[in-house]
N, CA, C and O of each residue as an XYZ file, in Angstrom:
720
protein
N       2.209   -189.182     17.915
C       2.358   -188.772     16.530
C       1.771   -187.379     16.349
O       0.793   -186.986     16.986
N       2.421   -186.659     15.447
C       2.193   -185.035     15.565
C       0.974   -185.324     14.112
O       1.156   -185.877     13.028
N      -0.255   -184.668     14.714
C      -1.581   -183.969     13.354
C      -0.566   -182.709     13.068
O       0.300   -182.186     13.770
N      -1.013   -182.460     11.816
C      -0.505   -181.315     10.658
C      -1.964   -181.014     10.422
O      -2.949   -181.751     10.379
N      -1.788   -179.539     10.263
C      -3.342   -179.111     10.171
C      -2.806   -177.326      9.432
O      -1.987   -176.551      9.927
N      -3.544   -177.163      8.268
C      -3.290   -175.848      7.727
C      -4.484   -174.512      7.617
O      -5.542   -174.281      7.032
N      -3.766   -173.993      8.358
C      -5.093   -173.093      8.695
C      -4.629   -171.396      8.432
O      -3.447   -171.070      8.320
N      -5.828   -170.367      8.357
C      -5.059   -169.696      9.067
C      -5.635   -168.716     10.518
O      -6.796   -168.555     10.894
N      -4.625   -168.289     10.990
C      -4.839   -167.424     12.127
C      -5.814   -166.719     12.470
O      -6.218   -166.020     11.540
N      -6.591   -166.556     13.793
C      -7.550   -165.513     14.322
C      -6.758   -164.429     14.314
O      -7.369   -163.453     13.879
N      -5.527   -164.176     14.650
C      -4.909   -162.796     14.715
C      -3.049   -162.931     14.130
O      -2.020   -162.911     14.805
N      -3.196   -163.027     13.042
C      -1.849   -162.952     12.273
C      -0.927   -161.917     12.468
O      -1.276   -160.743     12.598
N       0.294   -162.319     12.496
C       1.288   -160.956     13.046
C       1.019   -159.999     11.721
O       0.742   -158.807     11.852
N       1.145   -160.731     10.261
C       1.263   -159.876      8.968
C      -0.373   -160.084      8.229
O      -0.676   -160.893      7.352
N      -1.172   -159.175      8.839
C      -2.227   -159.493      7.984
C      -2.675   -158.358      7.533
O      -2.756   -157.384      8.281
N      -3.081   -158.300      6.079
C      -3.372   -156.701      5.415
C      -4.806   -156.484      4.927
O      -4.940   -157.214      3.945
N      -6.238   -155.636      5.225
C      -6.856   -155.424      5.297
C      -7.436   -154.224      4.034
O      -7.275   -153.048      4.360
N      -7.872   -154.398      3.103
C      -8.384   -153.466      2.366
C      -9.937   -153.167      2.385
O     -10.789   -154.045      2.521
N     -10.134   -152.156      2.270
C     -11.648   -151.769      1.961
C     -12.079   -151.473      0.825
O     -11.712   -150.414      0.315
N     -12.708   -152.086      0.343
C     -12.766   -151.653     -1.198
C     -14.124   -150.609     -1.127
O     -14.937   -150.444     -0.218
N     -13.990   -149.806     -2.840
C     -15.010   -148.640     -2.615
C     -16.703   -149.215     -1.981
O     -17.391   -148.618     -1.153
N     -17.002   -150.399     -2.612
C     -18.362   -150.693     -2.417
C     -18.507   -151.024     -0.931
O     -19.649   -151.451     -0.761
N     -17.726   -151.000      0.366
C     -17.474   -151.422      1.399
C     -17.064   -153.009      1.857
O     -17.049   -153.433      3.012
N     -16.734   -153.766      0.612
C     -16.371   -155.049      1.058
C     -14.919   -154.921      1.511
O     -14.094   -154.078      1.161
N     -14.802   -155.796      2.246
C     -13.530   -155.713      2.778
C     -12.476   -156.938      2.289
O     -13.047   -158.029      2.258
N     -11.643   -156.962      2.061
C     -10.965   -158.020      1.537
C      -9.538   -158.194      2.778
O      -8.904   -157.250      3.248
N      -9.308   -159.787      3.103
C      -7.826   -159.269      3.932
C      -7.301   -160.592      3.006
O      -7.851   -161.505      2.391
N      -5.594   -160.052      3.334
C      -4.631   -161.145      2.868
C      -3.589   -161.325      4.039
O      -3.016   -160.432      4.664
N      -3.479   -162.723      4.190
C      -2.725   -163.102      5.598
C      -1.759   -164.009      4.679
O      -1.844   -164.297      3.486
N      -0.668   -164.409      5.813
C       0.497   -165.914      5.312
C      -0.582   -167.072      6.004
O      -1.368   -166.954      6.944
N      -0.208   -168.432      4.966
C      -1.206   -169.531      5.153
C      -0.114   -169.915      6.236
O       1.089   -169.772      6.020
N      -0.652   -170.428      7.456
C      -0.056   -171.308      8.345
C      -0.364   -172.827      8.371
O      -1.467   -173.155      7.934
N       0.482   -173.815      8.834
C       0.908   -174.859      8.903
C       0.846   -175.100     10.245
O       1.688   -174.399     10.807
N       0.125   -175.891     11.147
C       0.100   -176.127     12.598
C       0.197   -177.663     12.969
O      -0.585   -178.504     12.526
N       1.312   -177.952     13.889
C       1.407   -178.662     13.765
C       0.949   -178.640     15.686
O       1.152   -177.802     16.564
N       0.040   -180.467     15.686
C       0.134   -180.682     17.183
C       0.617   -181.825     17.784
O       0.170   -182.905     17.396
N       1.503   -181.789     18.718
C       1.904   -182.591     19.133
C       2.377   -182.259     20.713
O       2.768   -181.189     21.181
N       2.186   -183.668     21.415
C       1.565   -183.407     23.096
C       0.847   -182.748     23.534
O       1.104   -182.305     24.653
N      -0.461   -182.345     22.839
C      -1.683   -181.513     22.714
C      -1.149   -180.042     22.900
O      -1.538   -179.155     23.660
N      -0.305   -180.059     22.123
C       0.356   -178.541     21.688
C       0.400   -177.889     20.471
O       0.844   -178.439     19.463
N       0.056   -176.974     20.483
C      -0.383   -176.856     18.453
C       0.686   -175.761     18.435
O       0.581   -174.787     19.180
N       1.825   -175.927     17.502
C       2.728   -175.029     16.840
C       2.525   -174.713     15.709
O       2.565   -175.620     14.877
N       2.150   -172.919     15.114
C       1.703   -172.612     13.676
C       3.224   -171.849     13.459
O       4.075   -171.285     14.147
N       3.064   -172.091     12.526
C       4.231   -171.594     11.210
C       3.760   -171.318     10.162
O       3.152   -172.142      9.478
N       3.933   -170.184      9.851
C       4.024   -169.447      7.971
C       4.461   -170.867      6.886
O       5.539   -171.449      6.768
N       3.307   -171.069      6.290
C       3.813   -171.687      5.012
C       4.570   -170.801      4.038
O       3.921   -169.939      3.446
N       5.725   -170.905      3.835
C       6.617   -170.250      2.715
C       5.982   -170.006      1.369
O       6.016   -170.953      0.584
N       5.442   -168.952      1.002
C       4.843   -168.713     -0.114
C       3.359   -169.076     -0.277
O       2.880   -169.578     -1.294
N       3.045   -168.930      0.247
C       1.554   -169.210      0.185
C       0.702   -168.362      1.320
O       1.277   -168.180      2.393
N      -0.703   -167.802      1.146
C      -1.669   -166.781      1.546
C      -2.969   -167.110      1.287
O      -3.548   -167.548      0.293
N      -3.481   -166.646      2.968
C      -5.146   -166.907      2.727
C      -5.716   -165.666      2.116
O      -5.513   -164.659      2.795
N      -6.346   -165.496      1.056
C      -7.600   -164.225      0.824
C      -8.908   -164.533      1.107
O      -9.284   -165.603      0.627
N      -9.709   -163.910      1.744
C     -10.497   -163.862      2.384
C     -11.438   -162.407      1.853
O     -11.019   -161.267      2.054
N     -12.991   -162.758      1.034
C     -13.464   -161.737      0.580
C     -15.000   -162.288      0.824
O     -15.295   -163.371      0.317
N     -15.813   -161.688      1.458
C     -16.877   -161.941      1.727
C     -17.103   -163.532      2.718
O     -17.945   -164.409      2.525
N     -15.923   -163.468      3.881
C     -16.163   -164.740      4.214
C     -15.737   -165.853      3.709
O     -15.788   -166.875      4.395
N     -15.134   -165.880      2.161
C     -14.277   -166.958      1.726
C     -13.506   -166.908      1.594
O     -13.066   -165.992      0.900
N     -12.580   -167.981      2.224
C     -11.050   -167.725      2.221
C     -10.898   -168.561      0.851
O     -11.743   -169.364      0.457
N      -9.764   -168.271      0.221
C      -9.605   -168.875     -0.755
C      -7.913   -169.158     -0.329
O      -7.376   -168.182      0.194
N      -6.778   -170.766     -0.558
C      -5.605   -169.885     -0.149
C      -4.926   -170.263     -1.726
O      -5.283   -171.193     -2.450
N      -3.829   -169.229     -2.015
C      -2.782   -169.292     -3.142
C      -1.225   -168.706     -2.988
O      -0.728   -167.994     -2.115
N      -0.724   -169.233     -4.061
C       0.729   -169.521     -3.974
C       0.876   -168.003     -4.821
O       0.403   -167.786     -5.937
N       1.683   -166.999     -3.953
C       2.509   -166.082     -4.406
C       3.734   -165.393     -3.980
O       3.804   -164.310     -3.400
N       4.440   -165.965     -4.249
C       5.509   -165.486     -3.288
C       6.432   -164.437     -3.407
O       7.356   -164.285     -2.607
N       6.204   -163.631     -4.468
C       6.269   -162.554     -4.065
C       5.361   -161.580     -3.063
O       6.017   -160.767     -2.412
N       4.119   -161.581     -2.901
C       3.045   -160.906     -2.475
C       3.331   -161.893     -0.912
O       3.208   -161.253      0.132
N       3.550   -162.793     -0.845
C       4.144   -163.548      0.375
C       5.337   -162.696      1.244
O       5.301   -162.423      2.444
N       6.494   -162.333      0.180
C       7.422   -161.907      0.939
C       7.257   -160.490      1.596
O       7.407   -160.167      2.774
N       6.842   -159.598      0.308
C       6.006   -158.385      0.248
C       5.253   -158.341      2.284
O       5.504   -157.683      3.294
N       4.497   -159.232      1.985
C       3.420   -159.160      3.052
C       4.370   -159.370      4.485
O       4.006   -158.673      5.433
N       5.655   -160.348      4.734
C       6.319   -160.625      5.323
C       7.220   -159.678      5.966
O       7.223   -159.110      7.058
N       7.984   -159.683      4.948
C       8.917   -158.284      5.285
C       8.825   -157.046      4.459
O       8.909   -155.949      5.011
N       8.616   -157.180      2.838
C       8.886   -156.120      2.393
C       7.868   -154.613      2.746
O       8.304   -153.527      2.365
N       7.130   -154.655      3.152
C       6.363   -153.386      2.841
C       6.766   -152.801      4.175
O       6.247   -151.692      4.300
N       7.563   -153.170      5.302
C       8.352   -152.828      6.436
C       9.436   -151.568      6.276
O       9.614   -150.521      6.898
N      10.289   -152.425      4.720
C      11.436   -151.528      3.947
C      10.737   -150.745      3.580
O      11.342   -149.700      3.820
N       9.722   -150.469      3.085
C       9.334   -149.383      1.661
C       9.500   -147.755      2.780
O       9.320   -147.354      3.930
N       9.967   -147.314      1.419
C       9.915   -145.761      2.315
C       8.995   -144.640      1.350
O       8.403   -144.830      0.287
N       9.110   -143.669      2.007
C       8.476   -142.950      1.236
C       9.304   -142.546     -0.273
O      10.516   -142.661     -0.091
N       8.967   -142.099     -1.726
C       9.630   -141.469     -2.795
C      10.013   -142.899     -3.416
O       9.512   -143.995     -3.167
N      11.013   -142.575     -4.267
C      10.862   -143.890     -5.156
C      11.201   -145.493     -4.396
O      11.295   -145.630     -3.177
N      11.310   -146.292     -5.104
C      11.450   -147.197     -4.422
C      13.339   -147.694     -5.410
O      13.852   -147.217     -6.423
N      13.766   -148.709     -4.536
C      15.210   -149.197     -5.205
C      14.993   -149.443     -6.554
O      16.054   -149.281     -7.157
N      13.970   -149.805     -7.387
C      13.824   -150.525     -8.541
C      13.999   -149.354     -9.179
O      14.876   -149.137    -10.016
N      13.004   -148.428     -8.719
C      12.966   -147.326    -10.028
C      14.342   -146.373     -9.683
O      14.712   -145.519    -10.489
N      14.956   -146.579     -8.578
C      16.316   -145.325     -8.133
C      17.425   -146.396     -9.284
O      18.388   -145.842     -9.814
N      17.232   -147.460     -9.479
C      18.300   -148.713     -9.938
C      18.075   -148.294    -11.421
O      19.099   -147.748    -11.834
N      17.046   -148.359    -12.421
C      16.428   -148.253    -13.611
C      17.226   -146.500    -13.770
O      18.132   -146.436    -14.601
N      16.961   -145.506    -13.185
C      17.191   -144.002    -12.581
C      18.510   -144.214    -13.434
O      18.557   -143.894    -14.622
N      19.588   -144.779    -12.747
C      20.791   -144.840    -12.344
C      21.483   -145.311    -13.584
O      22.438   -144.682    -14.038
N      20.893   -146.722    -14.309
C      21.526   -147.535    -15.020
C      21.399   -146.713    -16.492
O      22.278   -146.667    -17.352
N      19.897   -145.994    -16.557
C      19.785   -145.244    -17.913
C      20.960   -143.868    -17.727
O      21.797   -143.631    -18.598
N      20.852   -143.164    -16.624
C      21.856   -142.112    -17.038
C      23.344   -142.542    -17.404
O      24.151   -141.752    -17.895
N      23.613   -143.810    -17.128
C      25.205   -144.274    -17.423
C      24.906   -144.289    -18.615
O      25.476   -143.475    -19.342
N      23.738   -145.388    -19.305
C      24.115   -145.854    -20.556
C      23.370   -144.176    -21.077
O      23.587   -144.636    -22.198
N      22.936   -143.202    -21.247
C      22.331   -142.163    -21.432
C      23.767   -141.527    -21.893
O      23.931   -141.084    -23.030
N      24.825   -141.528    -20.859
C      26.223   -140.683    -21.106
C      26.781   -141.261    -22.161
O      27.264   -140.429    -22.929
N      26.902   -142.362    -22.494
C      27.597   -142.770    -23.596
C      27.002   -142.774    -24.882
O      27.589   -143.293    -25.832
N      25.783   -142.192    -25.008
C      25.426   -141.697    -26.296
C      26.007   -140.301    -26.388
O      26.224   -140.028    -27.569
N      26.324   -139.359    -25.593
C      26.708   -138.457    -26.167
C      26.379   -136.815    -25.381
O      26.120   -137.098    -24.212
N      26.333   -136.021    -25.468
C      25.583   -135.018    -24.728
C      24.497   -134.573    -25.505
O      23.525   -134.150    -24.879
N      24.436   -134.579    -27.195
C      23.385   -134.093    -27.849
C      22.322   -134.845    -27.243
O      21.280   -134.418    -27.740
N      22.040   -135.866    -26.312
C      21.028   -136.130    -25.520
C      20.761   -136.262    -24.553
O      20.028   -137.174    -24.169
N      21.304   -135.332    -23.781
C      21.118   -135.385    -22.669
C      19.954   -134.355    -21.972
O      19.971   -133.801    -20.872
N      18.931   -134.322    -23.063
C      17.857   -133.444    -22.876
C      16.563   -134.684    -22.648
O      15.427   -134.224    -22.535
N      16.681   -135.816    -22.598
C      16.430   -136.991    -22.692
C      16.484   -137.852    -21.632
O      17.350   -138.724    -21.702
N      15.634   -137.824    -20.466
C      15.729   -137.484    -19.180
C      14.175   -137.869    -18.553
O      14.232   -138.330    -17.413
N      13.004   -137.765    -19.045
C      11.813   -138.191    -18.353
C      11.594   -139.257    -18.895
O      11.727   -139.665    -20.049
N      10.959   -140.037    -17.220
C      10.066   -141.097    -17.335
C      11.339   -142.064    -18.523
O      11.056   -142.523    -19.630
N      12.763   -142.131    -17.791
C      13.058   -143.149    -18.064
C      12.981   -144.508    -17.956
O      12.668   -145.052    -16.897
N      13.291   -145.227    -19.161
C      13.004   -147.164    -19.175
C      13.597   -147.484    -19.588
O      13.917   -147.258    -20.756
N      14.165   -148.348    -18.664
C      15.456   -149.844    -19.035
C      15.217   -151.066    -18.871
O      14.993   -151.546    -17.759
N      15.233   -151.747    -19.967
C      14.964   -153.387    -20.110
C      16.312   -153.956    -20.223
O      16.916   -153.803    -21.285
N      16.770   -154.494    -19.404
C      17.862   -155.569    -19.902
C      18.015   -157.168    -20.043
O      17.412   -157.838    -19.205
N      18.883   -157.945    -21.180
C      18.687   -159.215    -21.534
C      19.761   -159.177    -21.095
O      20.509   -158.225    -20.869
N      19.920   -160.743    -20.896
C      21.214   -161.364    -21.292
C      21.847   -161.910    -22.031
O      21.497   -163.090    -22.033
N      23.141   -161.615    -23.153
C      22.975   -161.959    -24.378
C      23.650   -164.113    -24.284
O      24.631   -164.690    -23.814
N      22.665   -164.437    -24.873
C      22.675   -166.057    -24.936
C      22.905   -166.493    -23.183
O      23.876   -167.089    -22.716
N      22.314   -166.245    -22.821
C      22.075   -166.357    -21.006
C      23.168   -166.327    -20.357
O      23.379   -167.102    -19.424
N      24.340   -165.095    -20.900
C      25.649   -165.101    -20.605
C      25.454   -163.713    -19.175
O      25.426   -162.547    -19.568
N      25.372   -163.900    -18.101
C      25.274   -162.595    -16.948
C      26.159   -162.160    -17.036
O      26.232   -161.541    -15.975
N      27.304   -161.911    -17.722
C      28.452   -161.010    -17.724
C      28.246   -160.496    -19.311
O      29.299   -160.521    -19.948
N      27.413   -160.170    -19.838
C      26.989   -159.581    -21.275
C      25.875   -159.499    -21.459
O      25.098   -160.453    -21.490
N      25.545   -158.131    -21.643
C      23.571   -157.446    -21.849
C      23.445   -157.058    -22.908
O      24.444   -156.812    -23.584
N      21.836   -156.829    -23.528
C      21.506   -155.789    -24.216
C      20.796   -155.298    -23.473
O      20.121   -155.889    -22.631
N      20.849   -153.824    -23.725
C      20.153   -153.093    -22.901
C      19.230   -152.265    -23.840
O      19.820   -151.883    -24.851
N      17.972   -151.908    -23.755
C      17.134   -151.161    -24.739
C      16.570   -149.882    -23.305
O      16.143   -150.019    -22.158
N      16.883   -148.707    -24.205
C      16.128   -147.572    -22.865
C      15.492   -146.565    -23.861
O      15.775   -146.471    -25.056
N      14.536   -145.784    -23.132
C      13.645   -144.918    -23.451
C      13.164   -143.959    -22.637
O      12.849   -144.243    -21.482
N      13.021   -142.462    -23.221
C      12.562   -141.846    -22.184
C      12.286   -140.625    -23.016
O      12.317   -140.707    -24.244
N      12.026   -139.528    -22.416
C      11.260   -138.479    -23.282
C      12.131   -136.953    -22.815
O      12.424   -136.500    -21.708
N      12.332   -136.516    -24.024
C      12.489   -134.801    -24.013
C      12.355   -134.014    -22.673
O      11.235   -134.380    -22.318
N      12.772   -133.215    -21.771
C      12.625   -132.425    -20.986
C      12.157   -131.180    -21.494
O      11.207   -130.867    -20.777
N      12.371   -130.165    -22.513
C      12.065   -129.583    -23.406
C      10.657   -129.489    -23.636
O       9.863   -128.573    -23.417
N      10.506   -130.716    -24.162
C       8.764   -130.887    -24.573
C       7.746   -130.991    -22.949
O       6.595   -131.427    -22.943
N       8.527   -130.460    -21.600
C       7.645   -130.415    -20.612
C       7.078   -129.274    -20.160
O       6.221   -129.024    -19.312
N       8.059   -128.323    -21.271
C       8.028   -126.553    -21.330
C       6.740   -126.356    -22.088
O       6.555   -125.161    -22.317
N       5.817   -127.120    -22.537
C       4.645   -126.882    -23.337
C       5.405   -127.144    -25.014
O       6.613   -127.134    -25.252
N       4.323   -127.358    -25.967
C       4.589   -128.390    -26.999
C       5.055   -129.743    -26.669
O       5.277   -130.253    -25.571
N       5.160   -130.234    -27.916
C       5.257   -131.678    -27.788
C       6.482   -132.608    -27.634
O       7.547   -132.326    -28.183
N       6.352   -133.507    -27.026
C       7.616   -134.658    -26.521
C       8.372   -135.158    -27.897
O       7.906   -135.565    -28.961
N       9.528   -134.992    -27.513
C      10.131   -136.086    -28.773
C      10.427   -137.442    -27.755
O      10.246   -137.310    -26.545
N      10.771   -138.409    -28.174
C      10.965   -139.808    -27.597
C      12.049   -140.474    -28.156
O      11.950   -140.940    -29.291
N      13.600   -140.637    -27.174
C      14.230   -141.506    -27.466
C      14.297   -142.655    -27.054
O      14.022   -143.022    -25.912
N      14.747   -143.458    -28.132
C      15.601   -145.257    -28.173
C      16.528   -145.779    -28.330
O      17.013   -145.664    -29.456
N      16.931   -146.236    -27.778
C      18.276   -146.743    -27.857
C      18.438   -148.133    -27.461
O      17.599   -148.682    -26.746
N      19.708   -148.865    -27.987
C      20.442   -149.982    -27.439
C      21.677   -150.209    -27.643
O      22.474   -150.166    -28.580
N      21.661   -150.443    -26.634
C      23.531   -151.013    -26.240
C      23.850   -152.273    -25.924
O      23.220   -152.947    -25.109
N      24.800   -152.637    -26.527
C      25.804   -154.214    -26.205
C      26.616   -153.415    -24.907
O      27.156   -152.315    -24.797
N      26.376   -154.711    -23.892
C      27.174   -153.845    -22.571
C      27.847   -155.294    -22.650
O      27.029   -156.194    -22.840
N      29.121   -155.671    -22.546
C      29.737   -157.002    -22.482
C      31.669   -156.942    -21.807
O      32.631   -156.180    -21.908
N      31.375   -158.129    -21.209
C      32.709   -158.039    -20.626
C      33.859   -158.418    -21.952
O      35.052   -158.393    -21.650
N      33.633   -158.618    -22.793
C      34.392   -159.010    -24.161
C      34.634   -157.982    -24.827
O      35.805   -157.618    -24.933
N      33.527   -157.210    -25.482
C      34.050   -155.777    -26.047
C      33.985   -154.654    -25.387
O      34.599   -153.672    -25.803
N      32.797   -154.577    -23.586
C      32.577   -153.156    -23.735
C      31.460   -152.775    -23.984
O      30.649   -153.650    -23.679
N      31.044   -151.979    -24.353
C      29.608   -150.962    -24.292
C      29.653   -150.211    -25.742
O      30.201   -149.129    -25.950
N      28.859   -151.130    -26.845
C      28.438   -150.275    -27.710
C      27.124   -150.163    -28.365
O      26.221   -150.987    -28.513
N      27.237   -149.046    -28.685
C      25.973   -148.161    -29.040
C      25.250   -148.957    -30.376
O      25.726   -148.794    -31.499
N      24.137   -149.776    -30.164
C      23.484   -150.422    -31.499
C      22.669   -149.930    -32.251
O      22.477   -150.281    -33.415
N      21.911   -148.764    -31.456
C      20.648   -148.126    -32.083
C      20.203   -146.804    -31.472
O      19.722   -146.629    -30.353
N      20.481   -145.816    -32.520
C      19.344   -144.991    -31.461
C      18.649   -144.033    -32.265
O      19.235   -143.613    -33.263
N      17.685   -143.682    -32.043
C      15.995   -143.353    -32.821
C      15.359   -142.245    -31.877
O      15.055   -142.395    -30.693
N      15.202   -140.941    -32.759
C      14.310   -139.639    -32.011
C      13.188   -140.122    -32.932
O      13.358   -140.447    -34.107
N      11.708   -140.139    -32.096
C      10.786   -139.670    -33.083
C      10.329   -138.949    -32.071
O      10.336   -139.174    -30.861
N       9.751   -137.652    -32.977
C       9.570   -136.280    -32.818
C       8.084   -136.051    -32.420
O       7.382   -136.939    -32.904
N       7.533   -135.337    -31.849
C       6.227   -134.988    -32.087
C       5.638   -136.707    -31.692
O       5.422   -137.561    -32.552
N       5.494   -136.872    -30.433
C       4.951   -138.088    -30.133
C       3.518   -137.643    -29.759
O       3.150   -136.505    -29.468
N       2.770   -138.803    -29.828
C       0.995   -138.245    -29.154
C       1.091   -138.217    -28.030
O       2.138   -138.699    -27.597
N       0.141   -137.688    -27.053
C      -0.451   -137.232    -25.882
C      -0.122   -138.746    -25.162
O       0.696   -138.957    -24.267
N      -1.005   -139.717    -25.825
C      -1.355   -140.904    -25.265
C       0.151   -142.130    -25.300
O       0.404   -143.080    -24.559
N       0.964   -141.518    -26.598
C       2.595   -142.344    -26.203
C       3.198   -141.587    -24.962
O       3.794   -142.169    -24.056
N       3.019   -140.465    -25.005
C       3.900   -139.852    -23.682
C       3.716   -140.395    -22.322
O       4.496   -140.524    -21.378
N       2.400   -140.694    -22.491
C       1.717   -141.030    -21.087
C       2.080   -142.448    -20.787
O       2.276   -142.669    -19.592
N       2.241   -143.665    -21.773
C       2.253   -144.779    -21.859
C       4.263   -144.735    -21.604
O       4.955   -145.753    -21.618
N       4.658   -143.698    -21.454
C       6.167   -143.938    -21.490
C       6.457   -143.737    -19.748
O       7.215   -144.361    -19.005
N       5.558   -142.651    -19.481
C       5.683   -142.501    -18.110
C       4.620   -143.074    -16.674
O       4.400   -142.755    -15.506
N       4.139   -144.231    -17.810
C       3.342   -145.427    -16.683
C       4.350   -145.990    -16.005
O       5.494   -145.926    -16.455
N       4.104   -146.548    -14.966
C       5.118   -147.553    -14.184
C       4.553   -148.821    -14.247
O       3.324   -148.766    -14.301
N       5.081   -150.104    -14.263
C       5.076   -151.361    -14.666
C       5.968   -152.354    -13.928
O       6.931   -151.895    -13.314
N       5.848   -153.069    -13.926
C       6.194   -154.297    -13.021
C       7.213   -155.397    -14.189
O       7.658   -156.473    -13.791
């Protein structure tokens, strides 16, 4: 009969190591699953799940994104933006063109949120935002908004859209944070 035993590894293929400023060190590994049988121990990656380990205590938890991340993704990452923000990039200058050219000065630190309207994936609202190019020449940012019905029924129309002028220091900055 095969023991099941969950552990993790003396030397993990994916294990990531930080130093934090005060010199503690923190690592994050994939939790393994070992199984023995005919006094043979076979470990395997538990799917979504990770040991952290900070001062000697491992603690383990379920994240599976930070799982896959640790797995494969940080392999892909390249240098400059990443797909999310080239995708976000991409989707605002389409819906950006169909407002018009009087905004097409409207261009930094773009943001696109999209729904689905009544959990229909072939029909969005889309809400985007982004700031003045203009106002990067010195003086101040104006900030547009907008939303669009994007739907396979009517099409792509324009629901809302809003300059406010003369934004603060601290909205500009909060437009061109990045977020998850």
């Amino acid at each position: 009969m095969a023991e099941k035993i969950e552990v993790s590894l003396d030397n993990p293929s994916n294990k990531l190591t930080i130093k934090m400023a005060n010199n503690e060190v923190i690592t994050i590994e994939p939790a393994y699953t070992c199984v023995v049988h005919n006094k043979r121990e076979i470990c395997t990656t538990t799917e979504g799940e990770l040991i952290v380990t900070e001062n000697k205590q491992k603690v383990r938890l379920k994240s599976q994104s930070l799982y896959d991340w640790l797995i494969v993704g940080w392999r892909k990452e390249v240098d400059g933006l990443t797909k999310e923000k080239l995708l976000e990039e991409a989707l605002f200058t389409r819906y950006l063109y169909h407002l018009g050219p009087s905004y097409s000065d409207f261009f930094m630190c773009p943001k696109i949120k999209i729904e689905p309207i009544n959990g229909d994936p072939r029909r969005h609202l889309i809400f985007g935002s982004a700031l003045n190019y203009s106002g990067h020449h010195g003086g101040d940012y104006d900030k547009l908004t907008f939303s669009i019905s994007d739907s396979n029924l009517t099409g792509l129309k324009v629901t809302n859209v809003k300059i406010e002028k003369h934004i603060s220091q601290e909205e500009s900055e909060d437009q061109c944070k990045t977020f998850d």
